[in-house]
ROPAVO-907844 format. One record per residue (C-alpha): residue in three letters; x, y, z. Coordinates in steps of 0.2 Angstrom, whole numbers, plus 5000, padded with zeros to 4 digits. Layout:
# residues N
ALAXYZ;...
END
This chain:
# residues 270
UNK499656634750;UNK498756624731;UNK499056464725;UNK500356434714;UNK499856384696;UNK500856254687;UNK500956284667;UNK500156134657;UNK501255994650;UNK500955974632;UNK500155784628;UNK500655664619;UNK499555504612;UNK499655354618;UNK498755204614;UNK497355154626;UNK498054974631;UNK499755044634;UNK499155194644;UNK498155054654;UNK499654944657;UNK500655094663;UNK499255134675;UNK499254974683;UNK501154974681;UNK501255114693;UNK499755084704;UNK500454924711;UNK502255004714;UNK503154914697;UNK503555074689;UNK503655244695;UNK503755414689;UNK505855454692;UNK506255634688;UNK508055594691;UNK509355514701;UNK511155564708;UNK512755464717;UNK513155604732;UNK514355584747;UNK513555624765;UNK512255744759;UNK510455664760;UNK511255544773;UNK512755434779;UNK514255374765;UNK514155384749;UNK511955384742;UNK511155344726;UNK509655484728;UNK508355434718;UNK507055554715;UNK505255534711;UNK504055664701;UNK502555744711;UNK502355824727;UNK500655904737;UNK501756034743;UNK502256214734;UNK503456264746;UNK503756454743;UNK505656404743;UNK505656254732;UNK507256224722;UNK506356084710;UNK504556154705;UNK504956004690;UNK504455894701;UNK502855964707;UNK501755854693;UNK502255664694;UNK501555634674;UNK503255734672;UNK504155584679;UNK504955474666;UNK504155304668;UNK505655184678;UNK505155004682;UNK505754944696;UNK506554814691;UNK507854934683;UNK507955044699;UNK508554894708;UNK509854834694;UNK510554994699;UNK510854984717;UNK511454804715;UNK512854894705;UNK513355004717;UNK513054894731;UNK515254884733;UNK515355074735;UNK513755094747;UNK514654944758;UNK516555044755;UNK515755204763;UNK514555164774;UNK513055214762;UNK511455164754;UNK509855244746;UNK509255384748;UNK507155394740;UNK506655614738;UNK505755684726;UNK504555794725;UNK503755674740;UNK503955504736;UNK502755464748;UNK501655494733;UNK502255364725;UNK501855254741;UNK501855074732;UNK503255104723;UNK504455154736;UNK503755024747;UNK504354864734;UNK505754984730;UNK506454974750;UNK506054794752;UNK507154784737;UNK508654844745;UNK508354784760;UNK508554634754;UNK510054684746;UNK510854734763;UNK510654904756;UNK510055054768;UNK508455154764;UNK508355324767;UNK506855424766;UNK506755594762;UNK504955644764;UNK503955814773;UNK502855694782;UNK501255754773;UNK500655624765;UNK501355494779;UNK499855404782;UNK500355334764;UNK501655244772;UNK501455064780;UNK502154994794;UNK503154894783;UNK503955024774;UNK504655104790;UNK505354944795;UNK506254924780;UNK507055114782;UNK508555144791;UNK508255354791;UNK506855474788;UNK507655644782;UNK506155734790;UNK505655914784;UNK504956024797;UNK504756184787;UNK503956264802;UNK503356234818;UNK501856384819;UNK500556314807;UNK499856454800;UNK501956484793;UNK501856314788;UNK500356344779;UNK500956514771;UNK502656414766;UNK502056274759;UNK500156284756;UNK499656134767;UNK499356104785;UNK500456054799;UNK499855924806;UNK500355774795;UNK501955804799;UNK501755794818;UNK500955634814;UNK502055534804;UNK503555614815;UNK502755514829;UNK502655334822;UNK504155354817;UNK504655384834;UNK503555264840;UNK504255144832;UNK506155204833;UNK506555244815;UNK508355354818;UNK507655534810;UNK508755694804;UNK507655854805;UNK507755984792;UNK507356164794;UNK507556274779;UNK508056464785;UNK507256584775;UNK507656784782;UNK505556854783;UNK504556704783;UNK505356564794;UNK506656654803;UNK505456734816;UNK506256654834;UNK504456604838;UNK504356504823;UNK506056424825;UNK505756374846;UNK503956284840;UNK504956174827;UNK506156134841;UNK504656074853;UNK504155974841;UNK505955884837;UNK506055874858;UNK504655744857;UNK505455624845;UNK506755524855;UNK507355454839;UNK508055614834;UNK509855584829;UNK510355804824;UNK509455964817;UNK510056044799;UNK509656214796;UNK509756234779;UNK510056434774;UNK508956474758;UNK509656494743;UNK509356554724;UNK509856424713;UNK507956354711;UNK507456514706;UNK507856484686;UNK506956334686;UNK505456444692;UNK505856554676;UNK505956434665;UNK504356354670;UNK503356514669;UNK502756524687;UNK502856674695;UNK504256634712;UNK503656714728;UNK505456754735;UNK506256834719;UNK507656944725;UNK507556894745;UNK509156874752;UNK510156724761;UNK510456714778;UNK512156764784;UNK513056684796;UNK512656794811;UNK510956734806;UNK511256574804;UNK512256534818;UNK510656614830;UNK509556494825;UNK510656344828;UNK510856404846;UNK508956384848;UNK509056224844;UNK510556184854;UNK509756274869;UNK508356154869;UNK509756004870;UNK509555974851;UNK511155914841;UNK511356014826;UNK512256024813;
END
């Protein structure tokens, strides 16, 4: 797969000392870049979530629905301390419903300092922390942080690595890693599998990324998540040519296929 090109952002000035203490701001997790943040029921985990999510990611999934959060200097500088003011806020609806927050991106393991204060934070709150990651960069992620997360929203985007290569540009392998400390150390874990007719569908594909969920014990259910258009204008807009212009969704027959796999391999799915 060519690599995918990302226009320039234009640059603004910014005096030396504040650029400096923006740095270090971010560096030791104080700030972050935050490309945006929404209050969603039972979608990126349990109850009613705050979904906060950070700017940059390694990956260029062929599929992406937010290529705006690909760079993280994109990502509006957020102090933490205004993250947390938040969540204390809502803190009577995630108790109401069951919920909590939810940290996506991008991959916010990217932003590994900050989302580590970020869920002690919380945690400290009584608040859950999920985390909604690919696993790539999970090394990034102390044993700490893991104990403080209530749910890693996992994304197995294929289970043949060279499909998970043409999908996303990256290897496999980190992934499998980080799904097995988190096993390991018994963090609950929801696997998601985006369906995309022509390049992940293949039942080979689909049967390696159910071997792999079969050695996490900590499993709690499979999504498959059928592909969709609505990213594709955010492609346009950015001026970056998007691999799957004009590929179609899969239908239910499709669908419904695929989750039997899983099933057949005593997977729960959803």
């Amino acid at each position: 797969m060519p690599a995918v090109l990302v226009p320039a952002a234009p640059r603004t000035t910014e005096p030396d000392s504040a650029r400096r203490d923006r740095l270090v701001a971010r560096r030791s997790g104080l700030s972050a870049g935050v490309h945006s943040w929404e209050l969603v029921t039972s979608v990126d985990g349990p109850g009613t979530r705050m979904t906060l999510f950070l700017a940059g990611c390694p990956l260029r999934c062929q599929y992406c629905h937010n290529p705006d959060t690909w760079r993280r200097r994109d990502g509006s500088d957020t102090a933490l301390e205004d993250v947390v003011a938040r969540l204390r806020r809502y803190r009577p609806i995630f108790r109401a419903t069951g919920g909590g927050l939810t940290i996506s991106g991008g991959e916010p393991l990217q932003q590994a300092a900050f989302v580590t204060r970020l869920a002690r934070s919380a945690a400290e709150l009584g608040i859950t922390v999920a985390l909604d990651t690919s696993g790539n960069l999970g090394r990034a992620a102390s044993d700490e942080l893991l104990d403080d997360l209530s749910l890693v929203l996992l994304d197995v985007k294929s289970g043949i690595p060279e499909t998970y290569r043409a999908v996303t540009g990256r290897e496999l392998q980190p992934t499998i890693d980080f799904g097995d400390r988190l096993a390991e150390r018994g963090v609950a874990a929801w696997i998601r599998f985006v369906l995309v007719p022509g390049l992940t569908d293949e039942p080979a594909n689909v049967d390696a990324v159910a071997r792999i969920a079969r050695r996490w014990p900590n499993v709690e259910r499979v999504e498959v998540l059928p592909f969709h258009q609505m990213g594709a204008s955010k492609w346009e807009r950015l001026g970056i040519p998007y691999p799957l212009a004009g590929r179609g969704t899969p239908d239910a027959a499709m669908v419904e296929r695929v989750r039997a796999r899983f099933s057949a391999q005593g997977l729960p799915v959803l």
